[in-house]
C-alpha positions as CSV (number, residue, x, y, z in Angstrom):
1,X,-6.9,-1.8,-18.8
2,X,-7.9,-2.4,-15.2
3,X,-5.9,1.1,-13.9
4,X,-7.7,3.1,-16.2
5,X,-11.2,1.4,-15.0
6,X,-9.9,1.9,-11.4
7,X,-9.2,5.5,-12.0
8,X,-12.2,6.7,-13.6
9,X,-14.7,4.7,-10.9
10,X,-12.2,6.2,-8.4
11,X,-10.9,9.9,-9.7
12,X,-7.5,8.8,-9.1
13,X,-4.5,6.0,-9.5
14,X,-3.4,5.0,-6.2
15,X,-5.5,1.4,-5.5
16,X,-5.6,0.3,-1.9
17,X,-3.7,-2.7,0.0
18,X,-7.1,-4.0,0.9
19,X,-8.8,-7.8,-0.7
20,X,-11.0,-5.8,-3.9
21,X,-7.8,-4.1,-5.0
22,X,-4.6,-5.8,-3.4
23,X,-3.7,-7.0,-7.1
24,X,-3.5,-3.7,-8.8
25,X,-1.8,-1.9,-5.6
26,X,0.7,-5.0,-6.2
27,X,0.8,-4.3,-10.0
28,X,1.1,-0.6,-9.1
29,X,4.2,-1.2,-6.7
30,X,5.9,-3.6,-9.5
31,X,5.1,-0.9,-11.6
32,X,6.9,2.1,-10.2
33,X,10.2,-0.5,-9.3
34,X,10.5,-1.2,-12.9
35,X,10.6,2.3,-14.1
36,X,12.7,3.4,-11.0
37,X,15.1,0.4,-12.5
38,X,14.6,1.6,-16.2
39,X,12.8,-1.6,-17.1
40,X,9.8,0.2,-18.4
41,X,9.5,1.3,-22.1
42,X,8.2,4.4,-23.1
43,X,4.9,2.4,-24.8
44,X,4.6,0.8,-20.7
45,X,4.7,4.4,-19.3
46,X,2.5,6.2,-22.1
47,X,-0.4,4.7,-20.5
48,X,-0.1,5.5,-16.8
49,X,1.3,8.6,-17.5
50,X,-1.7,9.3,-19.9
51,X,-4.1,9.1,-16.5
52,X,-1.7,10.7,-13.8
53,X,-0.3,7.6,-12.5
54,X,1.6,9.0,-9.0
55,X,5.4,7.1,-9.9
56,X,7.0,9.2,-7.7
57,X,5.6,8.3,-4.9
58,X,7.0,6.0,-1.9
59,X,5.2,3.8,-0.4
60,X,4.3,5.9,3.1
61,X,3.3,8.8,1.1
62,X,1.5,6.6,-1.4
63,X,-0.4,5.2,1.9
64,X,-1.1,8.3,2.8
65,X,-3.2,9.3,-0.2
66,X,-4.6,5.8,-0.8
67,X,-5.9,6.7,3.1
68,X,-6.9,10.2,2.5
69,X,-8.9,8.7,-1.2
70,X,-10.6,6.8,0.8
71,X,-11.6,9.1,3.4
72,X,-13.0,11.4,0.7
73,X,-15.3,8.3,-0.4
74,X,-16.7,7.6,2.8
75,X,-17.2,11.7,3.1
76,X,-18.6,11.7,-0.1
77,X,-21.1,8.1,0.4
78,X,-22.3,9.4,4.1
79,X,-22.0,13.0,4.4
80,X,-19.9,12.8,7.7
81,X,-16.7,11.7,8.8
82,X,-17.8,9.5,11.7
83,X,-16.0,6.9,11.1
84,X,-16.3,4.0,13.3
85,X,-13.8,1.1,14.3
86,X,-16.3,-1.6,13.1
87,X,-17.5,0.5,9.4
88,X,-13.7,0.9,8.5
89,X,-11.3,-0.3,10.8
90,X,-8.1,0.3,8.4
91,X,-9.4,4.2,7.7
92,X,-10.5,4.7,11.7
93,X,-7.0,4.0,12.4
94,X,-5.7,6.1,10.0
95,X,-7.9,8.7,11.3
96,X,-6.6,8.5,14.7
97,X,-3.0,8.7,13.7
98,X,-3.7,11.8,12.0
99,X,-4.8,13.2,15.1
100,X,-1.8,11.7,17.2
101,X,0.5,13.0,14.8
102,X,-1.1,16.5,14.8
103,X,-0.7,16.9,18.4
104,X,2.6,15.7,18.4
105,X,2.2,12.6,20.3
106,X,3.1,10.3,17.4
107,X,6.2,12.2,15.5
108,X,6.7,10.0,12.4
109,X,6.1,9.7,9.7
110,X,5.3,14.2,10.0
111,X,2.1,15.9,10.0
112,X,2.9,18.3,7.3
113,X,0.7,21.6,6.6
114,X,-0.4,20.0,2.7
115,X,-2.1,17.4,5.0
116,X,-3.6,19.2,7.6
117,X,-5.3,21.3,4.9
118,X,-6.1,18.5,2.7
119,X,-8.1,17.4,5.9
120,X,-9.2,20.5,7.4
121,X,-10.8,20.8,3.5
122,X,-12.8,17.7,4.5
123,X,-14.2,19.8,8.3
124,X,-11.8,16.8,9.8
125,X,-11.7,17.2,13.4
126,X,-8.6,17.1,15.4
127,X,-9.8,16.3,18.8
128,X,-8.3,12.8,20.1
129,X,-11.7,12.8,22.5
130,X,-14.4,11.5,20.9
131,X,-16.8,13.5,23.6
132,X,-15.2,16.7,22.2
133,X,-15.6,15.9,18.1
134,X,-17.4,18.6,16.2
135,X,-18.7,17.0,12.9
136,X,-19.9,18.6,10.0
């Protein structure tokens, strides 16, 4: 089953909007409106279920993750979180409304503390001046 290949090269369920995985995040979405709706079986959700599949989720929040997942990645392939506009333009915009939100200028969706931990866990670095960014 292509979500359980996706999760275990990936560590998680929550596929991208992006060209290498915009059928499955598709699939996903179809997915989670059919069980909201109750047109899932129990044999349909056994599966999903079986590798943490996030149902609950809504669409910003599932963003969210997607984002943060692939933030991890690029952590995790260059051993920095310099990401530029040209590498990643999709994460280095993600990036920069993290830091909006966290200074208040951009107010929704909200800056909760679960995310600025989850990125502080990654030494992600708040400053909206690029001259003033402390990298680890």
């Amino acid at each position: 089953h292509e979500l359980e290949r996706f999760q275990q090269n990936h560590g998680h369920c929550r596929p991208r909007a992006k060209n290498t995985q915009i059928g499955l995040y598709n699939w996903s979405l179809d997915q989670c409106k059919k069980r909201e709706n109750g047109i899932l079986s129990a044999e349909q959700i056994k599966l999903p279920d079986k590798i943490d599949f996030p149902w609950e989720l809504n669409k910003r929040a599932k963003w969210w993750l997607v984002m943060y997942d692939e933030l991890v990645e690029y952590c995790n392939q260059h051993a920095h979180l310099r990401v530029s506009e040209e590498d990643d333009p999709a994460l280095y915009n993600w990036m920069t409304l993290q830091r909006k939100q966290y200074h208040g200028i951009v107010k929704t969706p909200a800056m909760t503390i679960a995310k600025i931990e989850k990125l502080e866990e990654l030494h992600f670095c708040w400053s909206l001046d690029w001259r003033e960014r402390t990298w680890h």
